[in-house]
C-alpha positions, 0 to 999 in steps of 0.5 A: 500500500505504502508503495502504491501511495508513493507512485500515485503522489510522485505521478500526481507531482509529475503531471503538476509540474507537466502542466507548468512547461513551455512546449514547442514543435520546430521546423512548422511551415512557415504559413503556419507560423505567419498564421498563428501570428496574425490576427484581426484586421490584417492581411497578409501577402508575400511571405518569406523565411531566411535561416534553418527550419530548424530554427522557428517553431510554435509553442505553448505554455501551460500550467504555471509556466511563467512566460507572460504568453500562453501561445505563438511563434518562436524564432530562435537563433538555435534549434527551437524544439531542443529539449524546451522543457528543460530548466534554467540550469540547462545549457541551451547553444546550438551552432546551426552554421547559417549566415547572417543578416546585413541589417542587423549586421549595421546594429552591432557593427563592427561585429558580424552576426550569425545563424539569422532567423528572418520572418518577413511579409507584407500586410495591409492595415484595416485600422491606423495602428497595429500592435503585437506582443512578445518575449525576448529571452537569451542564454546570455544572460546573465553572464554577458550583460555589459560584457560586449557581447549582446545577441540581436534582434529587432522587428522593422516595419516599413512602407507609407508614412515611415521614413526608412526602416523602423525597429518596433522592438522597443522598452515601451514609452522609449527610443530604446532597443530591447537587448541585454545590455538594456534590459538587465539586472546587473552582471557579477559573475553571472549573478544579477546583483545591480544596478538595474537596467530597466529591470522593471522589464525582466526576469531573472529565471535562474534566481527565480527558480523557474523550472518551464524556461530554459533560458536563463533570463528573458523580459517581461511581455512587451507590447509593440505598435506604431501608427499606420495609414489604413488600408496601404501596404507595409512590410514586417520583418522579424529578425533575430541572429547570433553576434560574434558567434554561432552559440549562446542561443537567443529567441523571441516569443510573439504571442498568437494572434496578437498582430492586429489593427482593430478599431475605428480610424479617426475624425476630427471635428474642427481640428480636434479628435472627435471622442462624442457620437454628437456635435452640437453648433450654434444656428450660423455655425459650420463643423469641419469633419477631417478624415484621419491621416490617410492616402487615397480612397476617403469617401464619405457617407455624403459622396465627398472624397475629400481628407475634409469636409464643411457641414453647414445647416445648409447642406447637413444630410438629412440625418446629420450623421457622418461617416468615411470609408478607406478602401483598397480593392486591390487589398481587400481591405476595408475600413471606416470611422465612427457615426457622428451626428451633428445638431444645429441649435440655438442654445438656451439658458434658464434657471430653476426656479424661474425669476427670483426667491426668498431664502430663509435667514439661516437657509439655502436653495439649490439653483439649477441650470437647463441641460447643456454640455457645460457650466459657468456659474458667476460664483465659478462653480461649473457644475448644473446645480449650485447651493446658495445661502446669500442673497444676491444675483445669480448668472449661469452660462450654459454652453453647447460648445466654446462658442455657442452658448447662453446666459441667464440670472436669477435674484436670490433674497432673504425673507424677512424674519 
């Protein structure tokens, strides 16, 4: 019985810590990985890989693995499937003899890369932005931090409105480029003991204990984007390579559908960002409606193909409502900004109650505004309803906008005792 007990707990323990690991399958074909890659309001053309087959994967992380991904792709500038379930304490370094990349190459100038893994394609955008999510992880860590050996990688979008090339794998809010030099815990003697650099964004997994990942560190989940022209074409290339050498191996996780461009694109009302579903402006009034920074192929709900539009009382749609469309048949691609009403008024302003009241001594009464956008009381307050308990006259400044607004006043007096 005793043994029985054992077995059944050593199994148990086996299939908890099974649950907890990082799974990865190499060699998949490279639509699959493009695929498992994209996501919602993107598509995708012209797809190429450079490097060993070997050497790109996807993988799953179950359980309590640690990654901050739960599944995607990876690209490795090893052998992707070697033993990923292994721990930290592992030696991961597989030399797969492969060149280099000319790109990276100018990164770590006058260093030479080697075995590049590059994952490249065109997309088109149904939104103005597009985003992804990631993980970088390397064997270097932490025994060549500052130590001027730094394994590169970098995700370059380019196309319409990008001057050049652009590296999107960037610390967030910064111009700074992800790597081990930059995102570290320190060095002494392959020990992270300080100073930190942007540390907030790593993790130390042999200190950590982290039995799932075999690298010996890697970053925090990282959210990349930047701001595109809908429906145009761009190209992303997703580049990773050995420097100085063939081994220490290094790898990023790009989470499963996480490179998309949802959304509505943007409008402006009057040069503004337009965050309302309505628009009010005064009787005489014109709105300018401008299309997001777009090239070609705005059409709006009026038959207007202009970046902007004037809507006056004059020639408003029968619905006041307004709307733009980018569409790139060529692309398939198809992408609109949000309804906007927009509503001619002549502002209004009265106060409750109406005329004048007596305050008892010692009391107060609340006065309250007429439904508007905003409020200016001539006590300073800008909420639609005040508390008094002086005499005196009371004005109130309702607005509709900036410039269409309406006042009135009211008498507050004190009853005689």
């Amino acid at each position: 019985m005793k043994n029985k007990l054992c077995i059944i707990i050593m199994f148990v323990l086996a299939s908890i810590q099974g649950q907890a690991q990082l799974t990865v399958t190499s060699g998949n074909p490279v639509n699959a990985i493009v695929d498992s890659l994209v996501g919602t309001g993107v598509t995708v053309s012209n797809i190429t890989y450079t490097g060993n087959a070997s050497a790109r994967g996807l993988f799953s992380c179950a359980g309590g693995c640690n990654l901050g991904i739960a599944k995607g792709i990876f690209l490795s500038t090893g052998n992707a499937g070697q033993t990923p379930t292994s721990p930290p304490s592992d030696f991961h370094s597989t030399d797969l003899g492969a060149s280099g990349d000319a790109q990276l190459n100018m990164i770590v100038s006058p260093q030479q890369t080697f075995d590049a893994t590059v994952l490249e394609f065109d997309f088109t955008p149904a939104a103005d932005s597009i985003g992804f999510r990631f993980v970088f992880g390397s064997e270097e860590y932490n025994e060549f931090v500052n130590a001027g050996f730094n394994d590169v990688f970098a995700f370059y979008i380019s196309g319409p409105g990008i001057v050049g090339s652009k590296n999107l794998a960037l610390i967030p809010s910064t111009t700074i480029p992800v790597s081990i030099d930059n995102v570290n815990n320190g060095n002494s003697g392959g020990v992270a003991t300080g100073p930190c650099t942007n540390c907030a964004y790593y993790t130390d997994n042999v200190a950590n204990g982290g039995g799932a990942i075999f690298f010996d560190g890697f970053t925090h989940v990282i959210n990349a984007g930047i701001a595109v022209l809908p429906c145009q074409t761009y190209h992303m290339k997703f580049a990773i390579a050995d420097v100085g050498d063939g081994v220490y191996d290094s790898g990023v996780f790009l989470e499963a559908k996480s490179f998309t461009s949802i959304g509505n694109l943007n409008m402006y009302a009057n040069g503004a960002l337009c965050t309302v579903d309505t628009i009010y402006a005064c009787h005489g009034d014109s709105v300018i409606l401008s299309a997001s920074n777009t090239v070609g192929g705005v059409t709006w709900n009026n038959g207007a193909t202009t970046q902007s539009i004037v809507v006056t009382e004059a020639n408003i749609t029968s619905t006041g409502v307004y709307q733009y469309a980018v569409v790139n048949l060529a692309a398939l691609c198809f992408a609109s900004s949000k309804q906007v009403k927009i509503i001619f008024t002549t502002p209004t302003a009265t106060i409750t109650p109406l005329g004048s009241t007596n305050l008892c001594p010692g009391g107060s009464v609340d006065l309250e505004a007429n439904a508007g956008n905003s409020y200016l009381w001539s006590t300073g307050e800008t909420t639609q309803t005040i508390t008094v308990s002086t005499a005196g006259t009371y004005i109130v400044t309702v607005y509709e906008t900036p410039t269409c607004f309406a006042s009135d006043t009211i008498s507050v007096t004190v009853a005689a005792p």
